[in-house]
C-alpha positions in Angstrom: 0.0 0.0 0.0 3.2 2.3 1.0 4.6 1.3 -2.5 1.4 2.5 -4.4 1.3 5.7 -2.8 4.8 6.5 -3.0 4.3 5.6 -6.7 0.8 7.9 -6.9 2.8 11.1 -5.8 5.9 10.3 -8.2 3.1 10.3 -10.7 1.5 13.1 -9.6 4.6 15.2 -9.2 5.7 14.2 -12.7 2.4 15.1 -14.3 2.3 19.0 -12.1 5.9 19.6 -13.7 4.6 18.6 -17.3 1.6 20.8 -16.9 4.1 23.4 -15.6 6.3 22.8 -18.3 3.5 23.0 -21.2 2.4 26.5 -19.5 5.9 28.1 -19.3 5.9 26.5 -23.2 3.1 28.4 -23.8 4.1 31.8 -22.4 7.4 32.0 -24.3 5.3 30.8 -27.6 2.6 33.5 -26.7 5.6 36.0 -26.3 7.4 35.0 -29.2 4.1 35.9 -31.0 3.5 39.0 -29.4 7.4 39.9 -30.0 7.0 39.3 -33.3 3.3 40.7 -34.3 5.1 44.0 -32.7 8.3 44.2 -34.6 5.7 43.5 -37.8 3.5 46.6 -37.0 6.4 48.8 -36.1 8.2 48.0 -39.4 5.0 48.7 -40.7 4.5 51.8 -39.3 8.5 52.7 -40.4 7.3 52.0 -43.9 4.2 54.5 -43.7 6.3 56.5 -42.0 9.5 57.1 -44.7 6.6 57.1 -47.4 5.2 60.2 -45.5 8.6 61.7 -46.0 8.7 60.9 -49.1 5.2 62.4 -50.3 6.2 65.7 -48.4 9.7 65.7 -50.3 8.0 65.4 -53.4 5.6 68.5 -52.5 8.5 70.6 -52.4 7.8 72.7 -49.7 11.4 74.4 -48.9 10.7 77.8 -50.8 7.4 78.2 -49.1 7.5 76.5 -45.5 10.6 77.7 -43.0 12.8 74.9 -42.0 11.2 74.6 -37.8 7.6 74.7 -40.1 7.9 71.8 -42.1 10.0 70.1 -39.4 6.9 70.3 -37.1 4.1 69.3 -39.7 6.5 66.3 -41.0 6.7 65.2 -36.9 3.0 65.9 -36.6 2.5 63.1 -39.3 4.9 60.9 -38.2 3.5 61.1 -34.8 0.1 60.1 -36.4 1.0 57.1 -38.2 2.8 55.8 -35.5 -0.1 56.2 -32.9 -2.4 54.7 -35.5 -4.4 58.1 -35.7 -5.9 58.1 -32.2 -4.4 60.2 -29.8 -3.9 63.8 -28.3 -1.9 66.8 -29.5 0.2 66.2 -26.5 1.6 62.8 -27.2 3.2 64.3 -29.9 5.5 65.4 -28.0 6.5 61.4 -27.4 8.0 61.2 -30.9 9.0 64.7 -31.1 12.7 66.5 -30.4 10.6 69.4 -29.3 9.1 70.2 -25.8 5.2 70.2 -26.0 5.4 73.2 -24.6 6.7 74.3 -28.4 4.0 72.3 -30.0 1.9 74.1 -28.3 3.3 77.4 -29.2 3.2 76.1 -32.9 -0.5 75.7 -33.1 -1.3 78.4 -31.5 0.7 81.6 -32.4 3.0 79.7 -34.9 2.4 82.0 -38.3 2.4 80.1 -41.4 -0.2 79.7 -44.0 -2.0 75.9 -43.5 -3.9 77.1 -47.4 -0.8 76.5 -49.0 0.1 73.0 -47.9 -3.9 72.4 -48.6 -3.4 73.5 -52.4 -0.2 71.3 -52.5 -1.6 68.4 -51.6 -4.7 69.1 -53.9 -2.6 69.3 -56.8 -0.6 66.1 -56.0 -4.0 64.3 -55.3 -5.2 65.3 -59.0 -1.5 64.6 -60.5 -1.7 61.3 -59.1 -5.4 60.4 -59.9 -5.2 61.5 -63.8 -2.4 59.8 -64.2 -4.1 56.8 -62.8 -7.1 57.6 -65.1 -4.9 58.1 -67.9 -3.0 54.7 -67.7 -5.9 52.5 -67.2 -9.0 54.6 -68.7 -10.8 53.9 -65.4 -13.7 56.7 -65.0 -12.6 59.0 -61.8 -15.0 58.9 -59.2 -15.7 61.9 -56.5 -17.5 61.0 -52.9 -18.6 63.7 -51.0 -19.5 62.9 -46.8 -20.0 64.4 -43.8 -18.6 62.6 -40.0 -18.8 64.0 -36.6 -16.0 63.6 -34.2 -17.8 63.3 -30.7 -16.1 65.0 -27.7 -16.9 65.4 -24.1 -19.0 68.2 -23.4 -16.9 71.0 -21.3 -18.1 72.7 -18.4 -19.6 75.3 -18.2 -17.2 76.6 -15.9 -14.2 75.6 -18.5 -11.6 77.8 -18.5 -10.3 77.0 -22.7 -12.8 74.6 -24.3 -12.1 72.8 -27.4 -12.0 75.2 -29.8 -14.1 75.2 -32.4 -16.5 72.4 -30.9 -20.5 72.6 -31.2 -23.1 70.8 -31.4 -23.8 68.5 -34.7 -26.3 65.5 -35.5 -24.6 62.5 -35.8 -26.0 60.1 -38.6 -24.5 57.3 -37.1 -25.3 58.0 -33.3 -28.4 59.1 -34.5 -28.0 61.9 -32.0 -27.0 65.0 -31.6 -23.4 65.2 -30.3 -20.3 67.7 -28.8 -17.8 68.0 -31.3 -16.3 68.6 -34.1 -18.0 68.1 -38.1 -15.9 68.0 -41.1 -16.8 67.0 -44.7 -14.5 65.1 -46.2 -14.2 64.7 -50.5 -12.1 61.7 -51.8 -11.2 61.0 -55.6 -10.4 57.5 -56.9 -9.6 55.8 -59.8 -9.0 52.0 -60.7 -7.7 50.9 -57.0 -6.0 54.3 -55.8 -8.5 56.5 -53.7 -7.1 60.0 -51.8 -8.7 62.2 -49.9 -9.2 65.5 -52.2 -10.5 67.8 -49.7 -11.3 68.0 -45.8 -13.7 70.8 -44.7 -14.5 71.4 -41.1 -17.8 72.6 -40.6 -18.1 75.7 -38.2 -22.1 76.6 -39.2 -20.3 80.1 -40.8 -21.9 78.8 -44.5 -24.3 75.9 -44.8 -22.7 72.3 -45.7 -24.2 72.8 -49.4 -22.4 75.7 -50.1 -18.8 74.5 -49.0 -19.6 71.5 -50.9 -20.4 73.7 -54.0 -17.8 75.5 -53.5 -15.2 72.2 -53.0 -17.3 71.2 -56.7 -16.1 74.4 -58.6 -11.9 73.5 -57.8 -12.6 69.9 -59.3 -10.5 69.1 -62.4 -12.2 68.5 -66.0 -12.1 65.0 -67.6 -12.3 64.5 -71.5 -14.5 61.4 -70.5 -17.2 60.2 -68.0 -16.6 61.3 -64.6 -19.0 60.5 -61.4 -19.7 62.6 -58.1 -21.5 60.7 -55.4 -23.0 61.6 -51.8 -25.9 60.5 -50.0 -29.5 62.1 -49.7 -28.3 65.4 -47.8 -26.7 66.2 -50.5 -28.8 65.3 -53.3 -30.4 68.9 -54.2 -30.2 70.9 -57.3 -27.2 73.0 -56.5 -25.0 70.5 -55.5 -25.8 68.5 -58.6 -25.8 71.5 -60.9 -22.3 72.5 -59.0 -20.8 68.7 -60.3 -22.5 68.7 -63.8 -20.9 72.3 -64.6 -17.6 70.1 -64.1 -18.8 67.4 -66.1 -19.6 65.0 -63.8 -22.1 62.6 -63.1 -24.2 62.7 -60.4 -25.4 59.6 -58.4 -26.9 60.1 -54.8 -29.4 58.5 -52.6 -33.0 60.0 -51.7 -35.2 60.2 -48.6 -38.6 58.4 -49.4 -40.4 61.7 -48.8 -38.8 63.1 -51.8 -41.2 64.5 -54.6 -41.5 62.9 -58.3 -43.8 63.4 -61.0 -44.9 60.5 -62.9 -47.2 60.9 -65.3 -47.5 64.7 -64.1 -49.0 63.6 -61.0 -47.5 65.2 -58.2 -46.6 62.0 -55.0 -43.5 61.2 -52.9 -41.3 58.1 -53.4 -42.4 56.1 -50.4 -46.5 56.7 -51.5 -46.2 55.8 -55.1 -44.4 52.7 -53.6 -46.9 51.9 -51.7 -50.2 52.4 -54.1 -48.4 51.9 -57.8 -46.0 49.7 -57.7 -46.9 46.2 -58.9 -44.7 43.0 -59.2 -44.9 42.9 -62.8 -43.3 46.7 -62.7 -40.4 45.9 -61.2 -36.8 43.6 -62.3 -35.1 41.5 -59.8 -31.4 43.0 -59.4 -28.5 41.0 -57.6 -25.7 42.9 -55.9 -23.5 40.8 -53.7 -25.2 38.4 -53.6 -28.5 39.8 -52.6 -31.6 39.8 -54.6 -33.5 43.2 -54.7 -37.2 44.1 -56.1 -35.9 47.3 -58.6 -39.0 49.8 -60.4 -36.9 52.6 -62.4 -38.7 55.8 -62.6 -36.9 58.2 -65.2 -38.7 62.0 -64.6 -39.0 65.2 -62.8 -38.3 65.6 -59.2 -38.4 69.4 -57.4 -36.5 71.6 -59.1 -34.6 68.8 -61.0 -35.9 68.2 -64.5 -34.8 65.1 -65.5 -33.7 62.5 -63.4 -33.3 58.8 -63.2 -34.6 57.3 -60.0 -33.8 53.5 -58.7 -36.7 52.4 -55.7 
């Protein structure tokens, strides 16, 4: 009986130090992985980081920006990338020579002209797209949005709010939030999409204008070119803005929107409902989903012709 128990806790012992051994195993293969998935994003981020430098080489810069200028914007970006675009101001000074105390200065009384650098990169986002467009005769598409950037509502006792902050709806909260609200323009062609223009909206001018206004610095293609935005932007000026640049525009609509067939005055979601029969519509498939399609081709307000997909 002695025997067999002496024998149980050799057993027992011998099994606790393979478990032991299989966990300590597993840590320094865990680790490993870890190690490695790290030095993977940080070469990563090196890469995105020297192609930065790159792009603001190639923007040529020197006879517009002083040298402490361009050295803060190029750190600002590197100090983006590197955080994966979510921090604050201040942990750029992690990755910076400079105190954040100088940062600070920088953005705040630091006097150099943020329109030029905007116009730069305009024009290398157009250099690079038409030359896309005119390797591959891809059309060039133009998507127009709007985001909020939610922030913590201040005190009211706050000595500096964020500046610039107010309130916005948020689509996506489907709230109104504290913030801030920019309206962002990209331009893509074949498999290379950049962001043309980034607006942030203060409530100065309405969100149609600066979007008209973004419209009117668009370049001219020879052939078919497309603008498209969603329903708040779907209005006659807006479309009228894109068409005067030749493009094509494609955008969704509310269901209470107004159209005229036949001359007879109804909105989208009550023709829907009274006039639309099966044998009216096709049956579309986009990936892989099946959808019930009527085409109505017509007036809508203030837009004479249009072709309309419910």
């Amino acid at each position: 009986m002695s025997n067999l128990s002496n024998l149980y806790r050799i057993q027992k012992k011998i099994c606790i130090k393979k478990t032991f051994q299989a966990k300590r195993c597993k840590i320094r293969l865990n680790a490993k992985i870890y190690a490695e998935s790290e030095e993977c994003l940080m070469n990563y981020k090196i890469a995105r980081i020297q192609t930065i430098v790159k792009f603001m080489e190639s923007l040529r810069l020197n006879n517009l920006y002083s040298r402490p200028t361009l050295k803060h914007i190029e750190e600002f970006l590197k100090s983006s990338a590197i955080k994966g675009y979510n921090g604050k101001v201040t942990d750029i000074a992690e990755y910076s020579k400079n105190h954040r105390t100088t940062i600070g200065y920088f953005l705040n009384k630091g006097k150099w002209d943020d329109k030029v650098l905007e116009e730069n990169i305009k024009s290398k986002v157009v250099e690079v797209i038409s030359e896309q467009h005119k390797i591959n005769e891809n059309p060039v598409f133009v998507s127009v949005d709007d985001t909020v950037n939610p922030k913590k509502k201040p005190s009211s006792k706050a000595k500096a709010p964020i500046e610039s902050a107010d309130f916005h709806y948020s689509h996506l909260l489907g709230k109104t939030v504290w913030g801030h609200q920019v309206i962002s323009t990209m331009m893509s062609c074949g498999d290379v999409s950049l962001n043309f223009d980034l607006c942030h909206y203060d409530k100065s001018k309405s969100k149609i204008d600066s979007v008209v206004e973004m419209a009117s610095t668009l370049p001219v293609y020879e052939t078919s070119s497309y603008a498209l935005f969603d329903s708040w932007f779907c209005c006659k000026k807006v479309i009228d803005a894109f068409e005067k640049q030749g493009y094509y525009c494609t955008g969704a609509l509310k269901t209470n929107r107004i159209i005229y067939p036949k001359g007879v005055r109804i909105s989208i979601n009550e023709f829907a409902e009274k006039y639309i029969e099966i044998n009216d519509v096709s049956l579309v498939t986009v990936n892989s989903k099946s959808y019930y399609v009527y085409r109505y081709e017509g007036a809508l307000n203030d837009i004479p012709n249009a072709v309309v997909l419910i």
